[in-house]
Structure formats: structure tokens, C-alpha cells
C-alpha positions in Angstrom: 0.0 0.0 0.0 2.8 2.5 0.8 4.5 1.7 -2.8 1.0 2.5 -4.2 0.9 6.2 -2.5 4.7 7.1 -3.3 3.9 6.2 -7.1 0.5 7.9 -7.1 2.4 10.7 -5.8 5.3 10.6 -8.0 3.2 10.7 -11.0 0.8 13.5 -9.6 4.2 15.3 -9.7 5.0 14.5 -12.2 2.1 15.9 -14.4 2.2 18.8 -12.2 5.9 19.8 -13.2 4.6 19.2 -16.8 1.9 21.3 -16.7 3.9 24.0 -15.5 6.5 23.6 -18.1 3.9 24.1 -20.6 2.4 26.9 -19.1 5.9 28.7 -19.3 6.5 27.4 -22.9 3.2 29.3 -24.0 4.1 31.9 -22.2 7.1 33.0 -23.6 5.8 32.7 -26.9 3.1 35.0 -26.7 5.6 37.4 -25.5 8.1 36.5 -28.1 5.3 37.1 -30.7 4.0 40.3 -29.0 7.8 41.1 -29.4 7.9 40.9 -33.2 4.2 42.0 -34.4 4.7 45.2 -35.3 1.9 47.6 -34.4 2.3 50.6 -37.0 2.1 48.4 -40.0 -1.3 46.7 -39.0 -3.0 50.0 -37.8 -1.8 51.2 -41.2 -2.8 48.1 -43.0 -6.6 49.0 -41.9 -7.0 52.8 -42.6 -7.2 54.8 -45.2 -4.4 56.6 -46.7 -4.2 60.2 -47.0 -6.5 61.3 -44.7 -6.4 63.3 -41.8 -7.7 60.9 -39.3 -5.3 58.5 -40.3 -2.6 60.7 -39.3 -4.1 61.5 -36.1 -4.7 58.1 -35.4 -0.8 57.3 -36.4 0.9 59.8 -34.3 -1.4 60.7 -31.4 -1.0 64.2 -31.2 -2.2 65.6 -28.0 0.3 67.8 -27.6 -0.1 69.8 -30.5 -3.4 70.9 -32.2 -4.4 71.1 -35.3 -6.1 74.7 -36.1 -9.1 74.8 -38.3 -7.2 76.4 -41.0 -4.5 73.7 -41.1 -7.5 71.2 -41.3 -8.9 73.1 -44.7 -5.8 72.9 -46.0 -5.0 68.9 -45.2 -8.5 68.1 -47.0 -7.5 70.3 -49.9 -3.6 68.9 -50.7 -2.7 66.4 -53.0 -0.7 63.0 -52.2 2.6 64.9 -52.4 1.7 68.2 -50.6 0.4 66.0 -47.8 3.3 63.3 -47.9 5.5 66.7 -47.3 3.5 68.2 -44.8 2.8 64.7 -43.0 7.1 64.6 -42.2 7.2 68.3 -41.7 4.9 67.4 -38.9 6.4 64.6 -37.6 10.0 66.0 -37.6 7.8 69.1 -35.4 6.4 66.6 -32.7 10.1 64.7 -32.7 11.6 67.7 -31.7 9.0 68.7 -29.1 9.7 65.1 -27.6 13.4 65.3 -27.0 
């Protein structure tokens, strides 16, 4: 009866330990994949290009707002007027950062 118990116990451990490996095995892939998905490219994989929402949306800007004016203007340029403005922008709010 006693060899019974220390087996049934040895192979509850057994399972346990297991488990637990697998657990930690799962868990570093998710945070090796959460390492290597880059965000950017699938928020810009599901907006529109060229608008101005989408570059809200891309850069967050709370810092700086966007006048009413500028605004009239976005909605009025072409790809390469915006393109232009867009880094002018972001070189602005990477300045303001450092």
C-alpha cells in the first residue's frame, strides 16, 4: 500500500511539473510574438491613406493641435503636398519630444 501512494504521488508530480513547463512554454511565446508584431504596419494596414484621421490616429497628437485652418488645408492637398507636410509634422512633434 505504501509503494502504491509514493507512485500515485510521483506521477501527480509528475504531471504537475509538466503542466507547468507548458504553461511557461506558451508563455514565452506569446511574449516573443508580441515582441515581433509590429503595431504601425497593422494599424496602417486597416485605414485609409491620406487622410487626416489616419494621421491623427498614427501619431497621437495631443500635444499639438491642429487649427481649423490647417485642417482646410489637409483636406485640400494632393498625395505629395500631404506626404511633405505629414514629415514636416512629424520632424515638429520629434523635436518637441526630445
Amino acid at each position: 500500500m505504501l509503494k502504491y501512494k509514493k507512485a500515485q504521488i510521483g506521477y501527480t508530480l509528475n504531471w504537475g511539473v509538466a503542466l507547468i513547463i507548458i504553461f511557461i512554454i506558451l508563455f514565452l511565446f506569446v511574449i516573443i510574438a508580441l515582441l515581433f508584431i509590429n503595431h504601425s504596419n497593422l494599424v496602417n494596414f486597416f485605414e485609409p491613406k491620406n487622410s487626416l484621421i489616419e494621421f491623427q490616429n498614427k501619431h497621437l497628437i495631443s500635444k499639438s493641435e491642429i487649427s481649423l485652418s490647417e485642417i482646410k488645408e489637409v483636406r485640400s492637398m494632393d498625395k505629395d503636398s500631404f506626404d511633405s507636410y505629414h514629415s514636416k509634422i512629424i520632424n515638429l512633434i520629434k523635436l518637441e519630444n526630445d
